[in-house]
N, C-alpha and C positions, 0 to 999 in steps of 0.2 A: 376955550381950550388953552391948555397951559404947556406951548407946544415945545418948553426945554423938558419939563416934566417927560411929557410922550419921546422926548429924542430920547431919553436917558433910560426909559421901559423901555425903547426899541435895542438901545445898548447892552442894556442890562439883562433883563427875564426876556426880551421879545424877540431876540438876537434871532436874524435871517442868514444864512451864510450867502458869499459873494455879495448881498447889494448891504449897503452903508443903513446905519439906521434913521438920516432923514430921508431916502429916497425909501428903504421900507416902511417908513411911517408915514409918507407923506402917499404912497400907495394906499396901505392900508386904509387910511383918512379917507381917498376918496372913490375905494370899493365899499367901506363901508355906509358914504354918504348917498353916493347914486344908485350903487344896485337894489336895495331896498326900495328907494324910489320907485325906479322901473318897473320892479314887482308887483307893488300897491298900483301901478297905472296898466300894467299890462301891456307893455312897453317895451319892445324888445327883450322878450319874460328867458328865453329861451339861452339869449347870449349872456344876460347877465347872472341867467344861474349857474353857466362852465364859469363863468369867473368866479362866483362865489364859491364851487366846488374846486376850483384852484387853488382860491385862497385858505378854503378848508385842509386842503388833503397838506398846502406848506406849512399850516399850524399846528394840524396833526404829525407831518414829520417831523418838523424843525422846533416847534416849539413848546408843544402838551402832547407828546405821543404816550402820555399816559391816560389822556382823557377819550381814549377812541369812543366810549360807548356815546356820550356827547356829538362827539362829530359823524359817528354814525348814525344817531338819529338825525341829524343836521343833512347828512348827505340822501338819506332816503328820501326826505319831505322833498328835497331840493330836483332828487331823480323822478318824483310824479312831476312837478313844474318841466323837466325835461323830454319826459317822455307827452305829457299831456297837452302841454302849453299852457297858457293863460286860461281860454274857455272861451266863450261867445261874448260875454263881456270885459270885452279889454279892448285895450287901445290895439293889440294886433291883430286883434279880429278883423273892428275896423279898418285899419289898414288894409291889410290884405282883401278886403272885400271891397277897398276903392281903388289899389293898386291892378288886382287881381286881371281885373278884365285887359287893364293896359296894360300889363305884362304880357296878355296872349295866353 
C-alpha cells in the first residue's frame, strides 16, 4: 500500500468532511480490511454490514453521490445480510448455539 498516495486520494477525490484525511483513510483501510473478513466467516455478519452501509451511504453523500445506482445495489445485497443473517453456516450460528443456552 502506497499510503501517501491514499493520504492524498483521501485529500483530494475522497475528501470526507470534519475527519482529516489520514484518519478517513486509515478508517476506510480498516472497514474495508475486516468487515469483509467477518462476512466470509459469518462473524459478527450483522454488525459489520451497519458499518459497511455506513460507510456506504458517507460515499454515496460525501463522495460519489452520483453513482447511487452502485451503492444501491451495494445497500440491498447488504440489507438481506441484515435482515437475514449469516445462515446456519456461520461462525454466528455457532456462536449463538454455544452461547445460547448460557445466556438463558
Amino acid at each position: 500500500i502506497n499510503w501517501e498516495r491514499t493520504i492524498q486520494f483521501f485529500t483530494d477525490e475522497y475528501r470526507v468532511p470534519i475527519l482529516p484525511p489520514e484518519i478517513a483513510a486509515s478508517m476506510a483501510l480498516a472497514i474495508e480490511i475486516t468487515c469483509p473478513i467477518l462476512l466470509v466467516l459469518g462473524l459478527f455478519t450483522r454488525f459489520a454490514v451497519i458499518v459497511l452501509m455506513a460507510m456506504t451511504a458517507v460515499i454515496q453523500i460525501f463522495v460519489y453521490p452520483e453513482a447511487w445506482p452502485t451503492h444501491l445495489q451495494w445497500f440491498a445485497m447488504m440489507l438481506v445480510l441484515l435482515c437475514r443473517g449469516a445462515g446456519t453456516l456461520s461462525a454466528d450460528h455457532l456462536l449463538w448455539r454455544w452461547l445460547g443456552p448460557k445466556l438463558g
